[in-house]
N, C-alpha and C positions, 0 to 999 in steps of 0.2 A: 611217263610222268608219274611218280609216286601218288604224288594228293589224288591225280586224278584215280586211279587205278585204287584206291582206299576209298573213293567215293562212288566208286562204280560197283565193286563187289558189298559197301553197307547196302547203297539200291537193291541190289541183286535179293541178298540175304533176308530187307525188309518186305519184299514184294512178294517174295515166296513166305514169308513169316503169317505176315497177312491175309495173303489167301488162306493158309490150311486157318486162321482164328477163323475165320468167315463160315467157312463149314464147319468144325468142330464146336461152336463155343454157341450154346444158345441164349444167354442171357446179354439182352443189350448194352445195359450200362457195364458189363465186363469189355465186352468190346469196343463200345464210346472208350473208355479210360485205357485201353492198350492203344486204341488207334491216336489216340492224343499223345502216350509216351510212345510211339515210336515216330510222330508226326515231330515231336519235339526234340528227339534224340537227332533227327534224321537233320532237322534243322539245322543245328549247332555242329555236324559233319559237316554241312555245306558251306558254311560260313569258314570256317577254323580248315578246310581241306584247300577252299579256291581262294584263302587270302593271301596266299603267299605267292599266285600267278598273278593276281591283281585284284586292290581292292574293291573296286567297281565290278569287275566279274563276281566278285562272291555276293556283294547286296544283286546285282540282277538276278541271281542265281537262287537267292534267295527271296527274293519277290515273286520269282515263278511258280515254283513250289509252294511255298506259303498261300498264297493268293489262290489259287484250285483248291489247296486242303482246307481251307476255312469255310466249302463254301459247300454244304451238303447239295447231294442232288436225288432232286426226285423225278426223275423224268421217266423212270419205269411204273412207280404206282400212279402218274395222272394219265399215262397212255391208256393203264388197265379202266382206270375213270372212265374215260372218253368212249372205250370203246366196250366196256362189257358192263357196266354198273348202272339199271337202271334210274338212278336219277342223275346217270349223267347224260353227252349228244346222243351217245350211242353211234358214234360213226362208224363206218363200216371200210375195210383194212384197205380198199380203192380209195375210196375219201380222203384217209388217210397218208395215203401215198400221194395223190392229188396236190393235198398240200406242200408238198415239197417245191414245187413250181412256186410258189409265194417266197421260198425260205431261199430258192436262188436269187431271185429277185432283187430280196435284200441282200445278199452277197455282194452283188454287184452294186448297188448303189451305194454300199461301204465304201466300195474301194474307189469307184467318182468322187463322194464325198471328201476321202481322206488324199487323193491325189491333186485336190481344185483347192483344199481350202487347209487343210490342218498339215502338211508339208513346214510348215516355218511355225507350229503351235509348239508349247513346252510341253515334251513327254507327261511332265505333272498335270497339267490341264487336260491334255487330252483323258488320262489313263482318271482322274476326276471326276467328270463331268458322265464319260461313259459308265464308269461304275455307277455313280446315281441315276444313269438310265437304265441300266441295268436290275438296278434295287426296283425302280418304276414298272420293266418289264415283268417281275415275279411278281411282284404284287397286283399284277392281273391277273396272273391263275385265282386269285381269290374271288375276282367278280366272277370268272366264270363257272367256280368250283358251285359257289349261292347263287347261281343263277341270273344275277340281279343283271346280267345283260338282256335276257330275255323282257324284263320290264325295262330297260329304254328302245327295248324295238329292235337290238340289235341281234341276226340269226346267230348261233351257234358258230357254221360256217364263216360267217364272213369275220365272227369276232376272233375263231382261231388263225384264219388265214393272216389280216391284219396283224394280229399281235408275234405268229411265226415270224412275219417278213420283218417289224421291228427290231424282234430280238437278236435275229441273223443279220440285219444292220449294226447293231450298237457293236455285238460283238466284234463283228470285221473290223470295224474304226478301232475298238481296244485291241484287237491281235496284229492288225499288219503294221503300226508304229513298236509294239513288243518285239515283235520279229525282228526287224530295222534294230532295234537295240540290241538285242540280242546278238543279230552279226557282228555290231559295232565293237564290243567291248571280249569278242573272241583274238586272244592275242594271236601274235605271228606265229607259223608252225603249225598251230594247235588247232587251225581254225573249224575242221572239219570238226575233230574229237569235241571241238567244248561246243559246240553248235547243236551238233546230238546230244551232249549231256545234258543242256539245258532243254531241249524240249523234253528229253526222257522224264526230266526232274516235272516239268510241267502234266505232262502225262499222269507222272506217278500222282505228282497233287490233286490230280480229276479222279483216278480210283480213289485216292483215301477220298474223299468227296462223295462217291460211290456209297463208299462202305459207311461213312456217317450218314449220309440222308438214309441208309438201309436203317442204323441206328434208331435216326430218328422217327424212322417210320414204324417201328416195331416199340417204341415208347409212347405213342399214339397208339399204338393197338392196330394200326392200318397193314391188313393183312387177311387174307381167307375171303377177299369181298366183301370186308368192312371196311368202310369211309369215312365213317361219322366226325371223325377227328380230322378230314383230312384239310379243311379250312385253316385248323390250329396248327397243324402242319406246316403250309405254304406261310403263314404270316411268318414263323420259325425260321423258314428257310430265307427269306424277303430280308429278315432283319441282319441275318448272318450273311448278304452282300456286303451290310457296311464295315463288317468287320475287318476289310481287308486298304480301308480309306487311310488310315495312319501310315500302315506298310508304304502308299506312295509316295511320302514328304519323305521315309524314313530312308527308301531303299531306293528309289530313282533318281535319277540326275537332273536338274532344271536345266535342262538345254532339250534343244528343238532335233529331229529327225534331222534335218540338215547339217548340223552343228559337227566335229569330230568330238570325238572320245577326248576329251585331256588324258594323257601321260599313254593312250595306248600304242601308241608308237617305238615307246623303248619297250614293252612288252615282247618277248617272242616265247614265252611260255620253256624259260631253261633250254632252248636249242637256239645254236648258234646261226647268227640270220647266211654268213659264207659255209652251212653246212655242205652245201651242195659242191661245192668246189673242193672243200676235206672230203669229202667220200670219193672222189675224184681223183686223190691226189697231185690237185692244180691248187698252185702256188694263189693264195688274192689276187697280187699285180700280172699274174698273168695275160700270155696273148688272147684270150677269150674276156677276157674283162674287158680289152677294146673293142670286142665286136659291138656293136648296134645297128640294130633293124627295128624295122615299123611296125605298129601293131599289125595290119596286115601280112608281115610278112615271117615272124613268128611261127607259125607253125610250120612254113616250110623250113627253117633254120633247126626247128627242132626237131625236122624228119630225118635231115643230110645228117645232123650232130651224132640221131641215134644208128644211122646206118655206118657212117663211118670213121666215128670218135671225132675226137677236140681239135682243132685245126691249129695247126703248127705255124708261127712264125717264121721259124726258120727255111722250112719246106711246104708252102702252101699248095704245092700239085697234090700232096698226101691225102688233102681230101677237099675238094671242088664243089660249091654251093651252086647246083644249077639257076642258071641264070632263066629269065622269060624267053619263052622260044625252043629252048634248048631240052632235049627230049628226057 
């Protein structure tokens, strides 16, 4: 597929562009302002490459991407906080790991949550409501970073453990209805190819996210075991969740996980849905277009088929679908 295979090689080109900026290039707002045009460029390939397979796959396609890149991450300089900067827990890298037991926790109550109750919710609600939990979730790093958990009583530990398990909640609820759309709107054919495209795109949009909150962390001066700014940091970060709230009305579809795709059905991504019978060279109406068998019995149909070709109308001894029983 052309578009796709143009949009696979810009990825390619920008991911490698990016890294060598990242090493090479020391001044931040140089690389804030190339990571924005190539974020921008990259954008408008995705939209203008996957509209011509379908227009709903290129707004999803571009909600994925968009929505990572807008959203800087700092999850390398609060770790360094946490665990070597005296005025921060100081916890210690078992502690640390420790934590992770909270952060399954939340995993799994996501996905309870989103299988008992948000099932029949509109993708826009849900992907809504968790982004402002989300924006809620970072905006706790800031009680922690000042301390001011310490004066309502609450330990270190139990405030990071808590707020892990939340965050690893909210997220589940916003990624496994993502997910669900995402297969949704992958046309026939193609289903595998655009299913990895779009997590790759989504990928890609967490590094550039990567690579901005490094930005923005080196514009703060937060580096070498300086913190001082890193308050003004997190609130930076807190506010640029909301920036991705418009994207939802703009690029997702008001219908529910349960609902089908409108129009993905004539979808098959430029390949012919009787490809399989042209490569064959079996006629549509042919004798195998009558065959039918049950879901269960499917794989063995497709054992006999590949062992000893198409089974003939005329002559069906030519090749014999073992029967139950029969060796």
């Amino acid at each position: 597929h052309k578009e796709v295979t143009i949009l696979s090689a810009c990825l390619t080109l920008m991911s490698v562009t990016l890294a060598i900026l990242q090493m090479s290039v020391e001044s931040a707002w140089v690389r804030g302002i190339f990571i924005l045009v190539c974020g921008t460029a990259l954008s408008v390939s995705i939209y203008f490459s996957l509209r011509s397979v379908h227009p709903l796959l290129a707004k999803v396609a571009l909600f994925c991407f968009m929505r990572e890149s807008m959203q800087p991450n700092l999850t390398d300089p609060m770790f360094v906080w946490m665990t070597s900067d005296p005025q921060g827990p100081m916890f210690s890298p078992m502690l640390m790991g420790s934590l992770g037991i909270c952060s399954s926790a939340g995993l799994l109550l996501g996905i309870v949550v989103y299988n008992k109750f948000l099932t029949g919710v509109s993708y826009r609600r849900i992907f809504f409501v968790a982004q402002l939990a989300l924006v809620a979730y970072n905006m706790s790093d800031l009680i922690l970073v000042n301390r001011w958990n310490l004066e309502l009583g609450i330990p270190d530990v139990v405030f990071v453990a808590g707020d892990d398990a939340f965050g690893k909640l909210v997220g589940r609820i916003f990624f496994i209805p993502l997910f669900v759309l995402c297969s949704k709107v992958c046309p026939r054919n193609l289903e595998a190819t655009m299913f990895a495209m779009l997590m790759a795109l989504g990928n890609f949009g967490y590094s550039i996210g990567q690579f901005f909150g490094s930005a923005v962390c080196d514009v703060y001066g937060i580096k070498d075991g300086s913190f001082d700014l890193l308050p003004e940091a997190v609130i930076t970060k807190s506010f640029c969740r909301l920036v991705p709230i418009p994207l939802i009305f703009l690029l997702v579809p008001g219908i529910t996980p349960n609902d089908p795709i409108p129009g993905m059905d004539d979808a098959c991504g430029g390949v012919p849905s009787d490809s399989s019978n042209a490569n064959l060279g079996v006629p549509p109406d042919s004798s195998n277009a009558n065959l039918e068998f049950e879901d269960d019995e499917a794989p063995a149909q497709g054992a006999a088929a590949a062992t000893c070709g198409t089974p003939s109308r005329a002559r069906p001894e030519i090749c014999s679908i073992p029967t139950a029983g029969q060796p």
